[in-house]
SETIVEX-267973 format. One record per atom (N, C-alpha, C): atom name; x, y, z; residue number from 1. Coordinates in Angstrom, 1 decimal. Example, Ala and Ser with C-alpha at 12.3 -4.5 7.8 and 13.67 -1.06 7.14 Angstrom:
<recs>
<rec><a>N</a><X>13.2</X><Y>-5.7</Y><Z>7.8</Z><k>1</k></rec>
<rec><a>CA</a><X>12.3</X><Y>-4.5</Y><Z>7.8</Z><k>1</k></rec>
<rec><a>C</a><X>13.2</X><Y>-3.3</Y><Z>7.8</Z><k>1</k></rec>
<rec><a>N</a><X>12.8</X><Y>-2.2</Y><Z>7.1</Z><k>2</k></rec>
<rec><a>CA</a><X>13.7</X><Y>-1.1</Y><Z>7.1</Z><k>2</k></rec>
<rec><a>C</a><X>12.9</X><Y>0.0</Y><Z>7.9</Z><k>2</k></rec>
</recs>
This chain:
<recs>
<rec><a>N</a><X>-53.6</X><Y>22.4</Y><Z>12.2</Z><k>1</k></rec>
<rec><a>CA</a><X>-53.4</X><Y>22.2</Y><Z>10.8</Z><k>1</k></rec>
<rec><a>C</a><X>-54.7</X><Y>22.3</Y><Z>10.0</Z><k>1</k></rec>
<rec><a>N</a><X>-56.0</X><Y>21.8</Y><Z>10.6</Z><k>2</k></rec>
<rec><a>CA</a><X>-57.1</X><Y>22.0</Y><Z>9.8</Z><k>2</k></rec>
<rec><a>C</a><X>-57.3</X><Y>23.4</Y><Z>9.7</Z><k>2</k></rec>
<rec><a>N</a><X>-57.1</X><Y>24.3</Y><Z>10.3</Z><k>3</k></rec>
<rec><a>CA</a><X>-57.4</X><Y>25.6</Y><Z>9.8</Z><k>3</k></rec>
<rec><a>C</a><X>-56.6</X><Y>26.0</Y><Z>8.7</Z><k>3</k></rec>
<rec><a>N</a><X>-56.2</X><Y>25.8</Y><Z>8.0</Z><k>4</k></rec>
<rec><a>CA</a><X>-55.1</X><Y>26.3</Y><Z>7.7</Z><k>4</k></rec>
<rec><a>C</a><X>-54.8</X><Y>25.8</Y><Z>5.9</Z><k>4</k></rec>
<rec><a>N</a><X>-54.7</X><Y>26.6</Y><Z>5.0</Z><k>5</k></rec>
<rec><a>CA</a><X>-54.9</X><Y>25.9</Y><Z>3.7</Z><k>5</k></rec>
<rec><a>C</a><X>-54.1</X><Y>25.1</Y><Z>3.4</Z><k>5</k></rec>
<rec><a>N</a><X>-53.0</X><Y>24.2</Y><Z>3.7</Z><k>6</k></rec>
<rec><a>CA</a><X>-52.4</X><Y>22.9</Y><Z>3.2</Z><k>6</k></rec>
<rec><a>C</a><X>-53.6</X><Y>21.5</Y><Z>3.5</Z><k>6</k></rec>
<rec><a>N</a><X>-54.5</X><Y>21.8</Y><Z>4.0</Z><k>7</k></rec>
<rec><a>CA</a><X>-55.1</X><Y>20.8</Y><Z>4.5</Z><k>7</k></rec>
<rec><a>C</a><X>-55.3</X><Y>19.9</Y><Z>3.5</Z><k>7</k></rec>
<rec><a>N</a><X>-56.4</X><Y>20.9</Y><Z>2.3</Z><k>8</k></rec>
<rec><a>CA</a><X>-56.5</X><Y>19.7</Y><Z>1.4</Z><k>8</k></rec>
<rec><a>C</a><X>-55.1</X><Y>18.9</Y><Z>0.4</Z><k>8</k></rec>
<rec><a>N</a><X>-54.3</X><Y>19.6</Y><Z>-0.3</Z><k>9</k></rec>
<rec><a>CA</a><X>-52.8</X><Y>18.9</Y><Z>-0.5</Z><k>9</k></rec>
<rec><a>C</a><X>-52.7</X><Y>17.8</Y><Z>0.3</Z><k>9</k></rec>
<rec><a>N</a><X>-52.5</X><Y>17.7</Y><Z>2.0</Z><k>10</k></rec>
<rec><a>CA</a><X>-51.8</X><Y>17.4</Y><Z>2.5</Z><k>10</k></rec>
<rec><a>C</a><X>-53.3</X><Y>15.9</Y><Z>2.7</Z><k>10</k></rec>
<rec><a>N</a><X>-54.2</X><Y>16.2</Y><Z>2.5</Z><k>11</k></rec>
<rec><a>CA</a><X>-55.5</X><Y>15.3</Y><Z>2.9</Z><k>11</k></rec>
<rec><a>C</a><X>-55.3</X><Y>13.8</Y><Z>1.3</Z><k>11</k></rec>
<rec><a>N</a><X>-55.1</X><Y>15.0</Y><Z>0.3</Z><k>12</k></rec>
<rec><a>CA</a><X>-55.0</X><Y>14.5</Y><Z>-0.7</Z><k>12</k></rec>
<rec><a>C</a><X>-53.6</X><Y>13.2</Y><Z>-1.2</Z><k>12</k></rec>
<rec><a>N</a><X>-52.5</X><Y>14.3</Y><Z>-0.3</Z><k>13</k></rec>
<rec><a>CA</a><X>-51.6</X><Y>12.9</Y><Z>-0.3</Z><k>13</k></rec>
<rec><a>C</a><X>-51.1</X><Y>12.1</Y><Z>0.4</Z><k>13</k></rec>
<rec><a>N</a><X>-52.3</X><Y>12.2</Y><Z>1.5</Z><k>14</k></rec>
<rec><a>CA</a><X>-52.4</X><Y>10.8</Y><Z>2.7</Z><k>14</k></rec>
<rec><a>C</a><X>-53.0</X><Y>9.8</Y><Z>2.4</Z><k>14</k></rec>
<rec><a>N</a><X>-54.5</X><Y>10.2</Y><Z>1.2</Z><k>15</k></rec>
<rec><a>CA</a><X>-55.2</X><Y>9.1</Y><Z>0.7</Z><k>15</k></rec>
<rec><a>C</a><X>-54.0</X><Y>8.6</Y><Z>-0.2</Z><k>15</k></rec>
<rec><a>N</a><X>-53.7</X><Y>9.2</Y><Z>-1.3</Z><k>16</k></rec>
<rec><a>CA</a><X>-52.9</X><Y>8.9</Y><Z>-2.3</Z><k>16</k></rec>
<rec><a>C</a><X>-51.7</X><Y>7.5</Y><Z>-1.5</Z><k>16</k></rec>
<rec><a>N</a><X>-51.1</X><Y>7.8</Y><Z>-0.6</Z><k>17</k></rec>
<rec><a>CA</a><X>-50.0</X><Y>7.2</Y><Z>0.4</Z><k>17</k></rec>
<rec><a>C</a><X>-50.7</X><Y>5.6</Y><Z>1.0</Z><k>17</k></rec>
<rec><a>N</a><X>-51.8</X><Y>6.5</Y><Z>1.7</Z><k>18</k></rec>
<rec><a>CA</a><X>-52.8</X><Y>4.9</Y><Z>2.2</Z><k>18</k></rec>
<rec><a>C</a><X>-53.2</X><Y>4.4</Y><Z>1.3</Z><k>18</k></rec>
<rec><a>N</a><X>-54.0</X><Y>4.8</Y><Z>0.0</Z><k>19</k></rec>
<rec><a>CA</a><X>-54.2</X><Y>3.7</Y><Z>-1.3</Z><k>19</k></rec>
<rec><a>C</a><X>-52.8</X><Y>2.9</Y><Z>-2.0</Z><k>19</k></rec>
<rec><a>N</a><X>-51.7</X><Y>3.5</Y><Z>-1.9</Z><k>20</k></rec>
<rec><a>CA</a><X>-51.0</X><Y>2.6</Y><Z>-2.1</Z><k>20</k></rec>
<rec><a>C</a><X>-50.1</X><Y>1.5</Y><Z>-1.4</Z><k>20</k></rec>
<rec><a>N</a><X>-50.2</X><Y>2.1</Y><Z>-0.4</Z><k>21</k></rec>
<rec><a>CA</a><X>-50.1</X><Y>1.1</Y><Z>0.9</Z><k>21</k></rec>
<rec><a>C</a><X>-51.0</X><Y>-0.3</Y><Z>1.0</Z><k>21</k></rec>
<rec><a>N</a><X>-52.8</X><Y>0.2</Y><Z>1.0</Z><k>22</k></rec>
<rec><a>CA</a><X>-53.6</X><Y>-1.0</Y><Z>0.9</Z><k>22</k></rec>
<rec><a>C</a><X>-53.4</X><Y>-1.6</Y><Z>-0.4</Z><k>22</k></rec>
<rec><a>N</a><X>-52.7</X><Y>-1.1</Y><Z>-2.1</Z><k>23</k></rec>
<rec><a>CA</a><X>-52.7</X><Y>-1.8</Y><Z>-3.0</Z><k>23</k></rec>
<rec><a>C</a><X>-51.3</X><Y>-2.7</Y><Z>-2.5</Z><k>23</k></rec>
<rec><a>N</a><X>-50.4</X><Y>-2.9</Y><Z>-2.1</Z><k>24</k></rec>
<rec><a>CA</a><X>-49.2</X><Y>-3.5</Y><Z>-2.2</Z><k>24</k></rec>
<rec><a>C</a><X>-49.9</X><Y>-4.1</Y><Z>-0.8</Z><k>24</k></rec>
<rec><a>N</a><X>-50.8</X><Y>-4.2</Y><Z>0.2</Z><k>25</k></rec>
<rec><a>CA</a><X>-51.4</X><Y>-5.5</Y><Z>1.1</Z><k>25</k></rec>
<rec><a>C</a><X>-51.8</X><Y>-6.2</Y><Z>0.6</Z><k>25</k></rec>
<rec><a>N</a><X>-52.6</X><Y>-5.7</Y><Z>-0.5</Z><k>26</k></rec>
<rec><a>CA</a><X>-53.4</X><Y>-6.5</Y><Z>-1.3</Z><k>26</k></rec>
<rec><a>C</a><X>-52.6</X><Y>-7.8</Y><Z>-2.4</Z><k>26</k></rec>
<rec><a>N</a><X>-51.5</X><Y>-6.8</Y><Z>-2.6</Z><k>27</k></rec>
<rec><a>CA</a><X>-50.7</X><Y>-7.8</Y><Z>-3.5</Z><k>27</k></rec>
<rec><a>C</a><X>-50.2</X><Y>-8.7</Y><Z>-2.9</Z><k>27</k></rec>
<rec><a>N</a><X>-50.2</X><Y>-8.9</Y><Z>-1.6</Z><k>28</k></rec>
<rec><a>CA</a><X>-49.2</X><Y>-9.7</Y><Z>-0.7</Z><k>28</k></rec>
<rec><a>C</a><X>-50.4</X><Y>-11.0</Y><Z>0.4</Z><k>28</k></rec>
<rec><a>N</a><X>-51.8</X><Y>-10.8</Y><Z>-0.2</Z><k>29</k></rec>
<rec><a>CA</a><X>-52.6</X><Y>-11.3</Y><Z>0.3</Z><k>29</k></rec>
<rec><a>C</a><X>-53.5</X><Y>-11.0</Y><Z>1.8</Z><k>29</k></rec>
<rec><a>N</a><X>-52.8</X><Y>-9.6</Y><Z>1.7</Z><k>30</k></rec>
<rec><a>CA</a><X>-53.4</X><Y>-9.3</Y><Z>3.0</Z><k>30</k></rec>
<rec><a>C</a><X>-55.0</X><Y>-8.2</Y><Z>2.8</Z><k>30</k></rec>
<rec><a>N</a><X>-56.0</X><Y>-8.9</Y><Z>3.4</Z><k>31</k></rec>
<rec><a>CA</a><X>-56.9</X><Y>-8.1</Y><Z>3.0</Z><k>31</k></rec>
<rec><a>C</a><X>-57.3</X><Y>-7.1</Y><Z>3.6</Z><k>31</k></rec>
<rec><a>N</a><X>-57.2</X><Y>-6.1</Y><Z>4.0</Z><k>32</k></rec>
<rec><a>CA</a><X>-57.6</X><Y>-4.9</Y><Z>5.2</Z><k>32</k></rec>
<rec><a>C</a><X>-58.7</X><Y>-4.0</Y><Z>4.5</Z><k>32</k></rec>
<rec><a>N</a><X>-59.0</X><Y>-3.5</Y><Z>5.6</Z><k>33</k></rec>
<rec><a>CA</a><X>-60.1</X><Y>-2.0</Y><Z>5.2</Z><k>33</k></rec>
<rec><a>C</a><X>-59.4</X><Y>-1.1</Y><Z>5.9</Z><k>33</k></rec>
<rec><a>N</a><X>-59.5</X><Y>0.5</Y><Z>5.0</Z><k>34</k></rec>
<rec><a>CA</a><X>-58.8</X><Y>1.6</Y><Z>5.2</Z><k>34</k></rec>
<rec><a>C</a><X>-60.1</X><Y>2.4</Y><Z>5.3</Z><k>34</k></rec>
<rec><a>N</a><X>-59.6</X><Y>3.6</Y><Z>6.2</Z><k>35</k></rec>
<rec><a>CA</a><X>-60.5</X><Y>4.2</Y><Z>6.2</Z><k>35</k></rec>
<rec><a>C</a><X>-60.0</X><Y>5.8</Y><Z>6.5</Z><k>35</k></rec>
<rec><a>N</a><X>-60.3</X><Y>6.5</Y><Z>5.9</Z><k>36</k></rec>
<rec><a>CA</a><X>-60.0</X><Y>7.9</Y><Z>5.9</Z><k>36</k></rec>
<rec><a>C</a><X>-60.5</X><Y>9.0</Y><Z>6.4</Z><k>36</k></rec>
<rec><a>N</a><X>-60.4</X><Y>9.3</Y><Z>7.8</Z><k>37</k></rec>
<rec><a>CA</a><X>-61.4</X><Y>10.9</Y><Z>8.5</Z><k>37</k></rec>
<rec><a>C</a><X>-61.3</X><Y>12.1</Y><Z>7.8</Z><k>37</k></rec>
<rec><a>N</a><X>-62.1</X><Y>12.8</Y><Z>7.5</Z><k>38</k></rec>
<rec><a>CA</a><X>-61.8</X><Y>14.1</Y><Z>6.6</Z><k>38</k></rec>
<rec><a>C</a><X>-62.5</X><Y>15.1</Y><Z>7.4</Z><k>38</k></rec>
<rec><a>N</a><X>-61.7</X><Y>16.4</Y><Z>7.4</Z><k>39</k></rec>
<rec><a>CA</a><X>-62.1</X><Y>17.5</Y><Z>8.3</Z><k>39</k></rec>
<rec><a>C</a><X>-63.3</X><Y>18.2</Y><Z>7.7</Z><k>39</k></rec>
<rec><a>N</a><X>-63.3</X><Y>19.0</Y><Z>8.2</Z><k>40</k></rec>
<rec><a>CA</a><X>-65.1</X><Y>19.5</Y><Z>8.1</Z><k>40</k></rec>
<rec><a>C</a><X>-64.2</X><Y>20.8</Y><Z>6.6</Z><k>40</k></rec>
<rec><a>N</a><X>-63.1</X><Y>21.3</Y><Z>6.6</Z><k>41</k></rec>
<rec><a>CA</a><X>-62.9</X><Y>22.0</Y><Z>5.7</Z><k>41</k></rec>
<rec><a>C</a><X>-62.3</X><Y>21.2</Y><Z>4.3</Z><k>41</k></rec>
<rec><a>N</a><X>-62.2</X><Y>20.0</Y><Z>4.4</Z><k>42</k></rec>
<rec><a>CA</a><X>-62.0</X><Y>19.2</Y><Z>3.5</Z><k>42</k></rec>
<rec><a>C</a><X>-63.6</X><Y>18.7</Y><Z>2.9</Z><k>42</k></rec>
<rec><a>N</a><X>-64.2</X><Y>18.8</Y><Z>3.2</Z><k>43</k></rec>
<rec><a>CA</a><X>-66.0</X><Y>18.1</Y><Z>3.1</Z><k>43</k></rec>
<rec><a>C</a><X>-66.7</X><Y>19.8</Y><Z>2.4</Z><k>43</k></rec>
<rec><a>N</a><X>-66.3</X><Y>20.9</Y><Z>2.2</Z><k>44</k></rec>
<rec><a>CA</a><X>-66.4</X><Y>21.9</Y><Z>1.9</Z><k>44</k></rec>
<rec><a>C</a><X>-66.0</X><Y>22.2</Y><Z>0.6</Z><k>44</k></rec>
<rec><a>N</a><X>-65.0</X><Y>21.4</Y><Z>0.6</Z><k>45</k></rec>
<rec><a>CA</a><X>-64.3</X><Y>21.5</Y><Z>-1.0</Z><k>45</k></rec>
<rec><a>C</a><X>-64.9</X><Y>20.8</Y><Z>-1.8</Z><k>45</k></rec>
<rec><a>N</a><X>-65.8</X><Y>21.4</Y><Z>-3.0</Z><k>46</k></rec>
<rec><a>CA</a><X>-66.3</X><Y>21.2</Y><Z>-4.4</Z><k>46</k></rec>
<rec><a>C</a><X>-65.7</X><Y>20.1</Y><Z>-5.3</Z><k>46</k></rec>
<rec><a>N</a><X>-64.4</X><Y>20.2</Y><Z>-5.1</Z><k>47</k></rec>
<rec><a>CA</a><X>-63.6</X><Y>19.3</Y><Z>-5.8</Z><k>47</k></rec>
<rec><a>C</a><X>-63.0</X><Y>18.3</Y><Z>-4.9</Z><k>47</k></rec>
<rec><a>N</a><X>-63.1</X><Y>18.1</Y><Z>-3.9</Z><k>48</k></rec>
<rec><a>CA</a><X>-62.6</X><Y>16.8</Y><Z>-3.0</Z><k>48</k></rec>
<rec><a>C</a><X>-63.3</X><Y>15.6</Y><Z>-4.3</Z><k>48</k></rec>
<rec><a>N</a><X>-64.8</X><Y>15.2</Y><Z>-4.2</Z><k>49</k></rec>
<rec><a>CA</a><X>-64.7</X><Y>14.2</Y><Z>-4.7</Z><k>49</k></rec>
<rec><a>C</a><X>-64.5</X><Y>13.4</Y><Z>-5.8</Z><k>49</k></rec>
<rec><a>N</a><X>-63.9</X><Y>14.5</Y><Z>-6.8</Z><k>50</k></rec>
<rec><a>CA</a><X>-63.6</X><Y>14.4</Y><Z>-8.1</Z><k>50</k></rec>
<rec><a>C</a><X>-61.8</X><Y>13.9</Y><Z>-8.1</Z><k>50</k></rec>
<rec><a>N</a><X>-61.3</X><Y>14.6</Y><Z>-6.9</Z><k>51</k></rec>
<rec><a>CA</a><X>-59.9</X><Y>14.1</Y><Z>-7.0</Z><k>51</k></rec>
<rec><a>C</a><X>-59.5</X><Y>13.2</Y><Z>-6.2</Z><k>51</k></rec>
<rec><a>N</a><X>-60.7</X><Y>13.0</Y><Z>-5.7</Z><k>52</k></rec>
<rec><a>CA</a><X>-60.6</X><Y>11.4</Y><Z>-4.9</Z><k>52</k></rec>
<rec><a>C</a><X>-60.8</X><Y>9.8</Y><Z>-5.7</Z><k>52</k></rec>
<rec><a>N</a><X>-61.6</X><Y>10.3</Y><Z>-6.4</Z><k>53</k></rec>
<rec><a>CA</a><X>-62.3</X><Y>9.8</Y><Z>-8.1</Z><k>53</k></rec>
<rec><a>C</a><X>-60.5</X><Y>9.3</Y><Z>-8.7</Z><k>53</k></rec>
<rec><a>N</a><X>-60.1</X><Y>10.2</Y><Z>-9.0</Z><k>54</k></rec>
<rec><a>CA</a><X>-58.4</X><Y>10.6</Y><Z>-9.7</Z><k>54</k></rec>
<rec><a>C</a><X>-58.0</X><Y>9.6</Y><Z>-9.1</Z><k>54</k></rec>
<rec><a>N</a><X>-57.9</X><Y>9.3</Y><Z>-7.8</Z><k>55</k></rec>
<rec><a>CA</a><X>-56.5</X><Y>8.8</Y><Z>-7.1</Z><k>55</k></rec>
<rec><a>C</a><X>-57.2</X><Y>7.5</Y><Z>-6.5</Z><k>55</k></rec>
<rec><a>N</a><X>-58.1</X><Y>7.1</Y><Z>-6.6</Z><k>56</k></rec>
<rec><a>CA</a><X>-58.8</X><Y>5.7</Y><Z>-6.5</Z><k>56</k></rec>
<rec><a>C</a><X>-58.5</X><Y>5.0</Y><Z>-8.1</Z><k>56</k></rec>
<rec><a>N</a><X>-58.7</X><Y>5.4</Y><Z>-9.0</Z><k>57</k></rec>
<rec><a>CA</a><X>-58.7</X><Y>5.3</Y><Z>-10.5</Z><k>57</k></rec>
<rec><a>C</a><X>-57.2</X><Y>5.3</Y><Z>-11.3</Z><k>57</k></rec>
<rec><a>N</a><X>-56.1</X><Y>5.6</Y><Z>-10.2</Z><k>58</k></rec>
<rec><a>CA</a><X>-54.6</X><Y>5.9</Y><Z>-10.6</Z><k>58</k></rec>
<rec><a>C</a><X>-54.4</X><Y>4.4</Y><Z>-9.6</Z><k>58</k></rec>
<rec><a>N</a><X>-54.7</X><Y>4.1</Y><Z>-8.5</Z><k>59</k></rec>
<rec><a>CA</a><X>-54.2</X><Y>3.0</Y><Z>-7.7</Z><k>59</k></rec>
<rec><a>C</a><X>-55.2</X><Y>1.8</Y><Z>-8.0</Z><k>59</k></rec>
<rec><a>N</a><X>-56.2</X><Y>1.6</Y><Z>-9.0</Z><k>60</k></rec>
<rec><a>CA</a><X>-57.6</X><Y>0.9</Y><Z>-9.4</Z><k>60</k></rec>
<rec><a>C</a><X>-58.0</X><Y>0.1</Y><Z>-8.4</Z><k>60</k></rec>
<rec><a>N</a><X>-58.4</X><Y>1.3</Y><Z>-7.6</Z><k>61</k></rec>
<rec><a>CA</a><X>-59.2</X><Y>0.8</Y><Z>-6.0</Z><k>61</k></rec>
<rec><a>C</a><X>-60.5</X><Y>0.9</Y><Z>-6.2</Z><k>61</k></rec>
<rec><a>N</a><X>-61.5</X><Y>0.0</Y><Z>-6.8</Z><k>62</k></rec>
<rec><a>CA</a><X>-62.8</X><Y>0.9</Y><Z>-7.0</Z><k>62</k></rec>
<rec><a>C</a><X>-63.4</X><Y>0.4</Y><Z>-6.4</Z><k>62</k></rec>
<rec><a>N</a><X>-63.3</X><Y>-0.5</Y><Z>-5.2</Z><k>63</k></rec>
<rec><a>CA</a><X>-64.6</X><Y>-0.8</Y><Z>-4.1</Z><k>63</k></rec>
<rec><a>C</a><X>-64.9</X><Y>-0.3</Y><Z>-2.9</Z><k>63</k></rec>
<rec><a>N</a><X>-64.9</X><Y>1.4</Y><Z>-3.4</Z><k>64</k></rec>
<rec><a>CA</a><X>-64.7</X><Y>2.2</Y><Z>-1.7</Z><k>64</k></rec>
<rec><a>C</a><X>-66.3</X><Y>2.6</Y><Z>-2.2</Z><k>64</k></rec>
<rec><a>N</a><X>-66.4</X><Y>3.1</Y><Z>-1.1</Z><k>65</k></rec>
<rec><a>CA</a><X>-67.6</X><Y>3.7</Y><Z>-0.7</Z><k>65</k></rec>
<rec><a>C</a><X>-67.7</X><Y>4.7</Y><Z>0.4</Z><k>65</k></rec>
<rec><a>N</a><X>-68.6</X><Y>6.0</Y><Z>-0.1</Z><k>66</k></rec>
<rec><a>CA</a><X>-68.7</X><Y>7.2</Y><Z>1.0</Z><k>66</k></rec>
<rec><a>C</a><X>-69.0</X><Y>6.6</Y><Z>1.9</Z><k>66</k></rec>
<rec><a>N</a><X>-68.8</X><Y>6.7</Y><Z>3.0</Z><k>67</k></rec>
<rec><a>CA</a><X>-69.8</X><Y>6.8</Y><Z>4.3</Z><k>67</k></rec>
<rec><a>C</a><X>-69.7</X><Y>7.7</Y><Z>5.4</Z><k>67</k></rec>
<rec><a>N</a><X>-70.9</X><Y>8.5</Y><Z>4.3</Z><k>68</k></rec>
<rec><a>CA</a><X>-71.3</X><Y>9.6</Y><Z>5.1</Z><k>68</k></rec>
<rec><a>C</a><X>-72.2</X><Y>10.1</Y><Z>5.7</Z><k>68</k></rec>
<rec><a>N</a><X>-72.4</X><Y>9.3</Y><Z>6.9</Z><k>69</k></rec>
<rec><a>CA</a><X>-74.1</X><Y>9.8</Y><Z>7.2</Z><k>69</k></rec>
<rec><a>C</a><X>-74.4</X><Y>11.7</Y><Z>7.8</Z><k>69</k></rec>
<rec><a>N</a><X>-75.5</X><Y>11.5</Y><Z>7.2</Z><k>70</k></rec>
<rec><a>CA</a><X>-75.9</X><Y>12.7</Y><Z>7.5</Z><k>70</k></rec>
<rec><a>C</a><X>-75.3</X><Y>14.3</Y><Z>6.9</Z><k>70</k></rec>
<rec><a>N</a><X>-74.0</X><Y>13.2</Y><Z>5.8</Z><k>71</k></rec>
<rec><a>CA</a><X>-73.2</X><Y>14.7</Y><Z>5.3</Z><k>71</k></rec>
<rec><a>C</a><X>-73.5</X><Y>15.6</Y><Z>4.6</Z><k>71</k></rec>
<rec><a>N</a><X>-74.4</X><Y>15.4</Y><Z>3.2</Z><k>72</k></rec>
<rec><a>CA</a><X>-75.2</X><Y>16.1</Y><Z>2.5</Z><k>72</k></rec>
<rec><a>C</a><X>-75.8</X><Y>17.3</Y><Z>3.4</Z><k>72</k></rec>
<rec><a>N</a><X>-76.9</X><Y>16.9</Y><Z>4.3</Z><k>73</k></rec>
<rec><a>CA</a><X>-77.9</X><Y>17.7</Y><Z>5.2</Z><k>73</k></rec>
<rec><a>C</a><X>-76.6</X><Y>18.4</Y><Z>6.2</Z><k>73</k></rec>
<rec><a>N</a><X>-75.8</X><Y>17.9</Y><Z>6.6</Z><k>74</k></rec>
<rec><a>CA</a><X>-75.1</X><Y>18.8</Y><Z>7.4</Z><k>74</k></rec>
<rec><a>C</a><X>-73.8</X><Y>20.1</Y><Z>6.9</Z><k>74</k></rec>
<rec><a>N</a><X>-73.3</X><Y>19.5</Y><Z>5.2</Z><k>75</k></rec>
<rec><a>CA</a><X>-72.4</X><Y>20.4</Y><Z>4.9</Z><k>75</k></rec>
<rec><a>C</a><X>-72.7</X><Y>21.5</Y><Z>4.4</Z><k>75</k></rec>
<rec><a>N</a><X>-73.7</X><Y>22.3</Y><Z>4.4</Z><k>76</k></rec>
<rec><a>CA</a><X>-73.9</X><Y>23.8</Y><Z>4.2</Z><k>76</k></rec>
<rec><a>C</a><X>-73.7</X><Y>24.5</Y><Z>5.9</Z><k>76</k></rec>
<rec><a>N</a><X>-73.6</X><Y>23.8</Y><Z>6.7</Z><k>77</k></rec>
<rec><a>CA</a><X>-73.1</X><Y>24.0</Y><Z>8.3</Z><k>77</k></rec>
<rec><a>C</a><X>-71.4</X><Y>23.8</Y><Z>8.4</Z><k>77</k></rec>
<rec><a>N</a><X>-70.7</X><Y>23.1</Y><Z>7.4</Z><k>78</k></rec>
<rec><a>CA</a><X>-69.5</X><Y>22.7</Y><Z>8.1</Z><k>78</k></rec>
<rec><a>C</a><X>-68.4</X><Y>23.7</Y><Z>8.4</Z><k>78</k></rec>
<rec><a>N</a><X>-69.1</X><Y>24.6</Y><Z>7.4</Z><k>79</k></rec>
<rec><a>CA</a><X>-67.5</X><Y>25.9</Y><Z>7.6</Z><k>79</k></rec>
<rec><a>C</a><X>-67.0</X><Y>26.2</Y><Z>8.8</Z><k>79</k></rec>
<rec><a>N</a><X>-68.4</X><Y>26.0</Y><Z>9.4</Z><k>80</k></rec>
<rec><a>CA</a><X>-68.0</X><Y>27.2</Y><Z>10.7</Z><k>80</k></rec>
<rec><a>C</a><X>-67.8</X><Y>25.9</Y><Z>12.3</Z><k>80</k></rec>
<rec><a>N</a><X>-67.8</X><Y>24.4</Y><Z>11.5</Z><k>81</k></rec>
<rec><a>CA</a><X>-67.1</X><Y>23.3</Y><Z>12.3</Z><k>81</k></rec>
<rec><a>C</a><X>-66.3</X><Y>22.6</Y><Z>12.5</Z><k>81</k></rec>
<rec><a>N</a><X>-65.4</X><Y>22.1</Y><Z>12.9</Z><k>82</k></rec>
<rec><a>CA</a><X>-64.7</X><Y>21.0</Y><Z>12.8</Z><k>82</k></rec>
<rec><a>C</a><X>-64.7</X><Y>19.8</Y><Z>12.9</Z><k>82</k></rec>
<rec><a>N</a><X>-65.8</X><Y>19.1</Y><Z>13.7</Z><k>83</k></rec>
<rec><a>CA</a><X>-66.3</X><Y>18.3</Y><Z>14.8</Z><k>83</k></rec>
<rec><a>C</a><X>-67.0</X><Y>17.3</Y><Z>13.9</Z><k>83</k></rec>
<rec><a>N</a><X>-67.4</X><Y>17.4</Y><Z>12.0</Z><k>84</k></rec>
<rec><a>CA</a><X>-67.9</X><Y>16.6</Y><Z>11.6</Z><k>84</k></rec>
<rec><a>C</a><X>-66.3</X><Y>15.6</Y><Z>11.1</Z><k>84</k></rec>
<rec><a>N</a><X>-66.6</X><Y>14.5</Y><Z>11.2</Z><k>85</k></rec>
<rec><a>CA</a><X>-64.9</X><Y>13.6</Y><Z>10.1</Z><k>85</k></rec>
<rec><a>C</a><X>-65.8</X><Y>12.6</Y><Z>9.4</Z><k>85</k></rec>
<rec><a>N</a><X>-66.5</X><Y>12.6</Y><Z>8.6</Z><k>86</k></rec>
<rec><a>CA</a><X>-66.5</X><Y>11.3</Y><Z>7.8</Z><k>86</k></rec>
<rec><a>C</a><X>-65.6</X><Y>10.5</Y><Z>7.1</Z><k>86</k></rec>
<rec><a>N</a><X>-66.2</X><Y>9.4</Y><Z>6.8</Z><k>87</k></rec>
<rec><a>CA</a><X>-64.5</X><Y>8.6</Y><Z>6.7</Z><k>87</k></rec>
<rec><a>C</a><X>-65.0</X><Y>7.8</Y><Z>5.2</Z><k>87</k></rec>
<rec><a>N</a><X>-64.0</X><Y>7.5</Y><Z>4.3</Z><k>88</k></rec>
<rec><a>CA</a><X>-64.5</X><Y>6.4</Y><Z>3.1</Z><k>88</k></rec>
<rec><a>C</a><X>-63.9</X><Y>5.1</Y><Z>3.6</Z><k>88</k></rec>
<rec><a>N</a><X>-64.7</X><Y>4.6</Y><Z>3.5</Z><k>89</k></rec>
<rec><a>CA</a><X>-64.7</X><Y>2.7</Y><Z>3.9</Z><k>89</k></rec>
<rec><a>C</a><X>-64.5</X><Y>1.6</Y><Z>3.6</Z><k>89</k></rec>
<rec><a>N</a><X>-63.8</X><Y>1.1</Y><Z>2.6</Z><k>90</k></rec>
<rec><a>CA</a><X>-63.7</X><Y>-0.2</Y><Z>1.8</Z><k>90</k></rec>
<rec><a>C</a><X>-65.1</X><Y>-1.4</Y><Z>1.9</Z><k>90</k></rec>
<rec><a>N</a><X>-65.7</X><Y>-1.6</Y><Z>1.2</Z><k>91</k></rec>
<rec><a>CA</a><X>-66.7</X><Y>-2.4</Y><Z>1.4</Z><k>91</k></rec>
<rec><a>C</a><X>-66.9</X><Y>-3.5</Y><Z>0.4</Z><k>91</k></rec>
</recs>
């Protein structure tokens, strides 16, 4: 499936699904951390973090944080990998 263009749609409305899922834990007292792997063709797209922006801001989740080590220096490499997943973290 990562090869393949539904990836981001389908990347997009898993976060969307897990953010609402951790807001309705949250409502219920349960506190968890989520955390999201993203494929190396999803880390490629220009507009990932703007519509990630969108859908943290629609569910008013605003205590996440990238954690992406090393991602900057390595995503002019990612096209041609799959093997990188950084993940966003609740912190």
């Amino acid at each position: 499936m990562q090869q393949t263009a539904p990836i981001g749609p389908l990347t997009l409305a898993l976060i969307d699904q897990a953010l609402g899922q951790l807001v309705t834990w949250r409502k219920l007292g349960i506190d968890v951390q989520m955390s999201v792997n993203l494929s190396a063709r999803n880390l490629i797209d220009a507009e990932l973090p703007q519509q990630v922006a969108e859908i943290l801001e629609r569910h008013r989740v605003a205590a996440l944080t990238a954690m992406l080590s090393g991602w900057r220096e390595a995503r002019p490499g990612l096209a041609s990998t799959s093997s990188a997943t950084p993940k966003l973290t609740r912190v």
